[in-house]
Every structure is written in structure tokens, then in C-alpha cells.
C-alpha angles and dihedrals in degrees: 000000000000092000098043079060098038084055100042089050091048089050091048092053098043083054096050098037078056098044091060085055098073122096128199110260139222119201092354083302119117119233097237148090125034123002088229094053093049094049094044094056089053092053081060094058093047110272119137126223109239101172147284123274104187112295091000132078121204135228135169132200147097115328125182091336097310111130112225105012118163113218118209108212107198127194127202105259117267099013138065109240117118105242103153134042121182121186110211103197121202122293118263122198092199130067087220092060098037096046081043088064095041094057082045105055094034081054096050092049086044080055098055099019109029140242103340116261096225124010132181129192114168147114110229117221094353148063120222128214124177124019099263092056083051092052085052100047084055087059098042085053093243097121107086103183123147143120134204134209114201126192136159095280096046156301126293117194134175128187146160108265135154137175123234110347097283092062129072133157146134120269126204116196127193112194106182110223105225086044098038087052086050090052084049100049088046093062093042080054083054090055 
């Protein structure tokens, strides 16, 4: 009877010493391990390198049938090691076309991951009314729309951003859950 525990212990822990193992995946490639590695195996599926901006490397390509995105590869600081990946799809000029690819995309994540786990769709401070005031209440950060799917490897989120008031896209994040805990643990090291 000793031994049928002892085994069945043994076999519990090899399965969850796996299954934290496991890291969230993008394009059937998992964030983690070396920048380079990482890059490289996107180059494989078609992106192109574009160049590095501090802790981020840059690639552009085709993305869940969105023509021109820009991904945003991100490392922990100080080590190499891939943690964070963001999806910057291609501007849109219109609310009916930004929000368009927003629904889409949140559709197309409710589809493979479930309902979200938060969402969030207000103005803040405002209420909109044509699509021109909607575009400059983007710009003006009062659209606060987003949803995130969480599972046991990480956390995907996608929201309405923009940068300046010109600019306005969706972004999707995927913030892998054993590297994600390390880039936490590295900044409550900082405190």
C-alpha cells in the first residue's frame, strides 16, 4: 500500500512539475527563452524584423487575418528571457472601424478562450455622440474599452488604444503566466 502512494505521489508531482512548464503560446510558439529564438521562429512563420527599442524587439507581418500589424516582442529586464508579446494592429481613422476590429478580435478570443474574464466598455467623463467625437475622446484617453482571457499559462487582452490623437488602433497582449510572475518578482526585488 506504501508503494501504490509513493507512486501515485511521484506521478502527481511529475504532472504538475510539467504543467508549469508550460508556457502561454503565440502562433503555436511558446514566450519564452531567448529574444533571438523567439525572433527567429517568427521569422519562420513570416514575420519580418523591423528593429529593437530598448527591452522590445520589433516585427511586422500578417496576424489573425489583419494585413500590417507591428508585434512587440518584450524581454524581463535584465535577462533574456521573452515574457510579454503586444499586437499592435493597423491604425483606423473611424470609431466604426476601430470599435469593428475590437468586437472582432474579442469574438474571435471568446471563440478559443471563453467568456473574458474582465471587460470593460465606457467613456469616461463624456458621452459621445457621433463618430468623430468618439475618435477624439480616444485621443483624449476617455475610451476605456478592453477584455481579458485568463488560463493556467497566462493572460490574453485586447483593448482600444491609440497614441497621440491621430493614432488609433487595437492592441492584443499576451502576458505569459510563469514569466510574467518572474518580471513581477523582479520589480518586488527593486522595492
Amino acid at each position: 500500500m506504501k508503494r501504490i502512494i509513493t507512486t501515485a505521489v511521484l506521478v502527481m508531482l511529475t504532472v504538475t512539475a510539467f504543467a508549469q512548464a508550460k508556457h502561454l503560446s503565440f502562433k503555436g510558439v511558446p514566450i519564452d527563452g531567448p529574444r533571438k529564438t523567439f525572433i527567429a521562429s517568427m521569422q519562420q512563420k513570416g514575420f519580418e524584423f523591423v528593429g529593437n527599442q530598448e527591452d522590445m524587439s520589433i516585427l511586422s507581418g500578417d496576424f489573425a487575418g489583419y494585413k500590417n500589424c507591428f508585434v512587440g516582442v518584450t524581454t524581463l529586464k535584465n535577462k533574456d528571457l521573452v515574457s510579454t508579446i503586444a499586437v499592435i494592429f493597423p491604425e483606423k481613422d473611424t470609431w466604426s472601424a476601430l470599435e469593428s476590429n475590437y468586437e472582432n478580435l474579442k469574438d474571435m478570443l471568446s471563440t478559443k478562450y471563453g467568456k473574458p474574464a474582465n471587460e470593460i466598455s465606457e467613456w469616461v467623463n463624456c458621452n459621445p455622440q457621433d463618430d468623430k467625437d468618439r475618435m477624439y475622446q480616444v485621443g483624449m484617453d476617455r475610451c476605456k474599452y478592453g477584455a481579458s482571457f485568463e488560463n493556467e499559462l497566462g493572460t490574453i487582452e485586447v483593448m482600444i488604444s491609440h497614441d497621440g490623437f491621430l493614432k488609433s488602433f487595437v492592441i492584443l497582449r499576451y502576458v505569459d503566466k510563469i514569466n510574467g510572475d518572474a518580471v513581477r518578482a523582479a520589480a518586488i526585488d527593486d522595492l
